[in-house]
C-alpha positions in Angstrom: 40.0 57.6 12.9 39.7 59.6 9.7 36.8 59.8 7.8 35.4 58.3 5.2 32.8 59.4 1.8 30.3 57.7 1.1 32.0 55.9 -2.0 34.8 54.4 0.6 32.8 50.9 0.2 32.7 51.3 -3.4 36.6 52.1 -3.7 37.7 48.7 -1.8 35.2 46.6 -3.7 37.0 48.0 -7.1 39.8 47.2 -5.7 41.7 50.6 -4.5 44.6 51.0 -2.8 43.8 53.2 0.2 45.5 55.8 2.2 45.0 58.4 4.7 45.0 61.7 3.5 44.4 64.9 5.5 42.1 63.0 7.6 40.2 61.4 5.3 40.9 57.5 4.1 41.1 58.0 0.4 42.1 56.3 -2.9 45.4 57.1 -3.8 45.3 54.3 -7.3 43.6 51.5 -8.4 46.6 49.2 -9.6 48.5 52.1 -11.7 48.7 55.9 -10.6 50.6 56.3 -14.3 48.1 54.5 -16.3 45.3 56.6 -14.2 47.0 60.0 -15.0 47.2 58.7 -19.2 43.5 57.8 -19.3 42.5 61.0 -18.2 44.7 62.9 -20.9 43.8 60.6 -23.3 40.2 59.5 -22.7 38.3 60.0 -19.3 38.6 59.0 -15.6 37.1 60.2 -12.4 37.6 61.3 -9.0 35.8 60.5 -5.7 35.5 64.5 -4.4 32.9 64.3 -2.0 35.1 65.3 1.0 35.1 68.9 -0.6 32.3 70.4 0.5 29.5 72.4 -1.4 28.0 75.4 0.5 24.3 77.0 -0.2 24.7 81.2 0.4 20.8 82.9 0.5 19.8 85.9 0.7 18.7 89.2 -0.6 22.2 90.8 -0.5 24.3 87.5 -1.3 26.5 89.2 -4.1 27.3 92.0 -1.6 28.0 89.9 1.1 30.8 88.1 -1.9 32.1 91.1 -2.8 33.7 92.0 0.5 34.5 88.2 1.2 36.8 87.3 -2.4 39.8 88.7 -3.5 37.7 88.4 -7.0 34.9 90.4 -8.2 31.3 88.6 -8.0 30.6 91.3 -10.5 31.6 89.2 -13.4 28.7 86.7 -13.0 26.0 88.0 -14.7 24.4 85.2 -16.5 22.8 82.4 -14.1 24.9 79.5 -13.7 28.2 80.9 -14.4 31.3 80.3 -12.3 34.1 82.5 -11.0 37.4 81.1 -9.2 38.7 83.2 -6.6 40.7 83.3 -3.0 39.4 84.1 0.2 41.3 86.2 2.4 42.1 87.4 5.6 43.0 90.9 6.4 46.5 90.5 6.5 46.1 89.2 2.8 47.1 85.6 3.4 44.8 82.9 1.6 42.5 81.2 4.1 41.3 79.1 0.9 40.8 78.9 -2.7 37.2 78.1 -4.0 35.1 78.6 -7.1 31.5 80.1 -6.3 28.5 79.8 -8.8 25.9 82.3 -9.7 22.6 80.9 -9.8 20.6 83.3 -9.0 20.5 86.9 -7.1 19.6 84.6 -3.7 21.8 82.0 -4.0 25.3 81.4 -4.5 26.8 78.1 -4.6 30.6 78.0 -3.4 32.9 74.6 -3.2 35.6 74.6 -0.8 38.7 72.1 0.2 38.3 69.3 2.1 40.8 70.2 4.8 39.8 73.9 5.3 36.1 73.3 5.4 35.9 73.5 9.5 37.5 77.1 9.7 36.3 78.4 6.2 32.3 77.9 7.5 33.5 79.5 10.1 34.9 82.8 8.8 32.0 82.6 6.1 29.7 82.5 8.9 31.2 85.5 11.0 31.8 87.8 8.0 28.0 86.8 6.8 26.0 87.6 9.8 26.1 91.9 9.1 24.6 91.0 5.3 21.2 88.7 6.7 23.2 85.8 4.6 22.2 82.4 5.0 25.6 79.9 5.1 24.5 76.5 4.4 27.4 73.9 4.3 25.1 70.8 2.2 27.3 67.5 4.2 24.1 65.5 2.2 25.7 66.1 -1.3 28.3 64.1 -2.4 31.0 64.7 -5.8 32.1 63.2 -8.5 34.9 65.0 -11.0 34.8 63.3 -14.6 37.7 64.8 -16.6 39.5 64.2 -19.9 38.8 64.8 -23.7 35.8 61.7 -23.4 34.8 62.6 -20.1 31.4 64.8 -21.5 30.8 61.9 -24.0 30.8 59.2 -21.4 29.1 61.1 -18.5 26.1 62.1 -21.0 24.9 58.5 -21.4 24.3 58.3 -17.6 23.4 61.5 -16.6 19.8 61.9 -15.5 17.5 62.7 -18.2 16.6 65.8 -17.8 20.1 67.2 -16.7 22.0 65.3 -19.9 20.8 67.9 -22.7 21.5 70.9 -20.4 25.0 69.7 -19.4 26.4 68.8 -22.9 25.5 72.7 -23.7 27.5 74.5 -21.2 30.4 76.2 -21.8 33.3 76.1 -19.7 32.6 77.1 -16.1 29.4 77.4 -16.3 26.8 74.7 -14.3 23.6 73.6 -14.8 21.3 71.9 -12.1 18.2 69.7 -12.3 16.6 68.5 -8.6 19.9 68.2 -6.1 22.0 67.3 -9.3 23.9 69.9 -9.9 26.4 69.9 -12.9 29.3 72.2 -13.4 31.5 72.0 -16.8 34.9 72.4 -14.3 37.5 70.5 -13.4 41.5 70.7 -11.6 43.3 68.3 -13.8 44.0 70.8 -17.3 41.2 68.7 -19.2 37.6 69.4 -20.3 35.1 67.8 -18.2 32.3 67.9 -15.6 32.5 68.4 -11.6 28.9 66.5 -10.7 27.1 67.0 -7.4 24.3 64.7 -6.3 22.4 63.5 -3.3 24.8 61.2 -1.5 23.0 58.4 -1.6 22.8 58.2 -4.7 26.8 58.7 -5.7 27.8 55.0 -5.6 25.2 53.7 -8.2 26.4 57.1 -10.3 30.2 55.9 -9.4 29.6 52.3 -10.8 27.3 53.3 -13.8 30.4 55.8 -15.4 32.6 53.2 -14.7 30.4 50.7 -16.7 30.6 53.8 -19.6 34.0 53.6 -19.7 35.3 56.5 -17.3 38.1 54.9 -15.5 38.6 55.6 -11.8 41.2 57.4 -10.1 42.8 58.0 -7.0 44.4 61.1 -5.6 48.1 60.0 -7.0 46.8 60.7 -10.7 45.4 63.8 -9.3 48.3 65.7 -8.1 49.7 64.7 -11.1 47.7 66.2 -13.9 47.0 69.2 -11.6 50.8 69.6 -11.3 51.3 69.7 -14.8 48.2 72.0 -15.5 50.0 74.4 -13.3 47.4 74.6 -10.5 47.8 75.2 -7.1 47.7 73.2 -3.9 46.1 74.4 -0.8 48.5 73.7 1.7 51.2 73.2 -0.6 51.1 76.4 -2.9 49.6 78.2 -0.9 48.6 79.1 2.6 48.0 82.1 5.0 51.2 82.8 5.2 51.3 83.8 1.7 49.1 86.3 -1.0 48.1 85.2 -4.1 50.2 87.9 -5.2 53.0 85.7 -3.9 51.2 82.5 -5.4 50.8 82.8 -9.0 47.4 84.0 -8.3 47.5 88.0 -9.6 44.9 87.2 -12.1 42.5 86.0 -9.5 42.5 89.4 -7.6 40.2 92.0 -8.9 41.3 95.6 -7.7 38.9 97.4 -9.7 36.5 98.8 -9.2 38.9 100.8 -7.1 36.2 101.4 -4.3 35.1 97.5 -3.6 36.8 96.9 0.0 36.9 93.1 0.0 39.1 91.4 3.1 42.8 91.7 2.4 42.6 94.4 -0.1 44.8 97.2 2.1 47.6 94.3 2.4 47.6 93.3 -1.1 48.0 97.2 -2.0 50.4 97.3 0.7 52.2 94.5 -0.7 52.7 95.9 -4.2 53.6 99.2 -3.8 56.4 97.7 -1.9 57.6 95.8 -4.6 60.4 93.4 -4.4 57.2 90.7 -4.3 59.2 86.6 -4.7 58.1 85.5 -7.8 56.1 81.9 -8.3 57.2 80.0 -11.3 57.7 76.9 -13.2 60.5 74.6 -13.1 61.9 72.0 -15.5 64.8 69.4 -14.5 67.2 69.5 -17.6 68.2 65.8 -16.0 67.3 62.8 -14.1 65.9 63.2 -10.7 63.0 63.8 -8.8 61.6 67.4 -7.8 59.5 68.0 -4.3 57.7 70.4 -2.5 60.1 72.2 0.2 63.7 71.5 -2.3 65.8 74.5 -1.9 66.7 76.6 -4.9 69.8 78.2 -5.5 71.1 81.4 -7.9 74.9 80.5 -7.7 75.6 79.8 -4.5 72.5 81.9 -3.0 69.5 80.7 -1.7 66.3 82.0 -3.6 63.6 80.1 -2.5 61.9 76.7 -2.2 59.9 74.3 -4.3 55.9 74.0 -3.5 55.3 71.4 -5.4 57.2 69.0 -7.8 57.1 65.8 -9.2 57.7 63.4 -12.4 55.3 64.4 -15.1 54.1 61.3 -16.8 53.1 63.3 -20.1 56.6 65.0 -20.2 57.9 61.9 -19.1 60.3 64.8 -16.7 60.2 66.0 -13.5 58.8 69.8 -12.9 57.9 71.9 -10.1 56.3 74.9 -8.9 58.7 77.3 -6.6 58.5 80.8 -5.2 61.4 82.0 -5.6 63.4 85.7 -4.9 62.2 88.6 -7.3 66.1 89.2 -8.7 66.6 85.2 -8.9 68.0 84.8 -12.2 67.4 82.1 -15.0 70.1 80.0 -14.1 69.0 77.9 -11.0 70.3 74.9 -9.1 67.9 72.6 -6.9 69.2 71.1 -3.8 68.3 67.2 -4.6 69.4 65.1 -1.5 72.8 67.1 -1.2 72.9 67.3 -5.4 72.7 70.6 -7.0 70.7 70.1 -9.9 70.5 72.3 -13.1 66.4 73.7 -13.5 65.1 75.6 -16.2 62.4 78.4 -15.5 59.4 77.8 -18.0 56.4 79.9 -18.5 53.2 77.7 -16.9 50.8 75.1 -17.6 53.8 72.5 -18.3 50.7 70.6 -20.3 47.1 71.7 -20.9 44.3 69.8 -23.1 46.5 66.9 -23.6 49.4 68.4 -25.0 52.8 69.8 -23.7 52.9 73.8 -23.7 56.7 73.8 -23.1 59.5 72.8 -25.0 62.0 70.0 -23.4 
């Protein structure tokens, strides 16, 4: 039976349509995946998270400890609060996860982590912890709600509690502040400004209700692809996986190789890896016709096969269908997508396809 947040009641009684995904029963719409994906470009929606899961890191030598378990360098956070995206790595290089970790304060670190990873990522956390005396705290009591689009700060300030609501409207892109267990991070995975909120779980479905009475109109997980599609983000699973490198993922800027003498996991392979050049390259694709784009599409140069689609899909703000692909490092710029036995012409374009409510490529 999959499982279920604690806003599953909620969900039904507003009338979501409801589907398993990776072992969770989640809302894919509420009446209109299309009209969900506008509001959040346009206005503000929000997103039932709290199958992600939040995890509490203590101790004395906590920034250490992150600087031998992320491909990115803990190093940047300096100022309390701030946040830092980064992949987690095994030593043959391929990504065990994505997650974004916040510094709060020299003994404690705050990461989020997927949904469908969270089993074997406490795991390895765990193991590679126990030589640093850090404690790995996985908090199953807090629940999260993501609150994105150009309104979404607007609207979630008039419900926030009190004395979180001042703090929160001053923060500056990742960045968090916290009051109590309510824990507030200017973040998001959908290309728009916004909040990611964390809270007791108990106390998520009154939060749930009382945006939706301020006008933040809720989402399923259809909406979500959607606008993280076109924000050029990556799917675990989809993306990426341990089968692949960010280096082979579009995720370069996420891997810090200086200072040269840091030895975080995967850092030999990832050297390894680019002094043998040749790497595929991950890029962005644009139908120049009708059609649909998805993940696992073959892509042609000619009649050669260069690689596959990771992702695809119709874009509701470019009203065309684009795609994400890793494709061979000499692939030209003239490519061909297998559609259901149809070659179909694809244009390579620089990613995001939209960010901040506005297309960043030309059609």
């Amino acid at each position: 039976m999959d499982k279920k947040t604690v806003l599953n009641e909620t969900h039904r009684d507003m009338g979501a349509r409801m589907v398993s995904f990776g072992g969770w029963d989640m809302p894919v719409n509420y009446g209109s995946q299309i009209e969900e994906h506008h509001a959040v470009r346009h206005d503000a929606g929000m997103f039932d998270v709290c199958h992600m899961t939040v995890v509490d890191l203590r101790g004395a030598r906590t920034r250490e400890f992150l600087q031998h378990l992320l491909a990115n360098d803990v190093g940047k956070l300096q100022n309390p609060g701030k946040a830092l995206y980064s992949c987690m790595l095994r030593e043959d290089g391929g990504v065990i996860d994505d997650l974004i970790v916040y510094f709060l304060s020299e003994n404690w670190f705050r990461m989020v982590v997927n949904a469908a990873t969270t089993e074997k990522d406490v795991a390895w956390i765990e193991a590679q912890a126990k030589p640093y005396e850090v404690s790995v705290e996985p908090r199953f009591d807090l629940g999260m709600i993501a609150v994105q689009g150009p309104k979404a700060r607007e609207k979630a300030k008039t419900v926030l509690p009190g004395d979180l609501a001042a703090s929160a409207m001053d923060l500056k892109p990742f960045s968090a502040a916290y009051a109590g267990e309510w824990f507030v991070g200017r973040t998001g995975y959908t290309g728009e400004d916004g909040f990611e909120v964390m809270m007791p779980e108990s106390e998520a479905p009154a939060f749930w209700r009382a945006l939706a009475d301020a006008g933040v109109a809720p989402c399923g997980l259809g909406a979500r692809d959607t606008l993280r599609l076109e924000a050029g983000m990556n799917l675990y699973g989809s993306d990426m996986d341990e089968t692949q490198s960010p280096l082979t993922s579009g995720l370069a800027w996420t891997v810090a190789l200086e200072p040269q003498d840091r030895a975080f996991n995967g850092r030999s392979a990832l050297e390894r890896q680019r002094a043998g050049g040749d790497l595929p390259k991950f890029v962005g694709l644009l139908l120049e016709g009708k059609g649909v784009l998805r993940g696992h599409q073959k892509v042609f140069d000619g009649d050669r096969e260069v690689g596959e689609l990771t992702s695809g899909g119709f874009s509701p703000t470019l009203e065309r269908s684009i795609a994400m692909a890793r494709v061979a490092a000499d692939a030209g710029e003239q490519l061909t997508v297998d559609v259901r036995g149809k070659r179909l012409t694809v244009r390579r374009v620089k990613m995001p396809f939209v960010r901040n409510g506005k297309a960043c490529i030309a059609l």
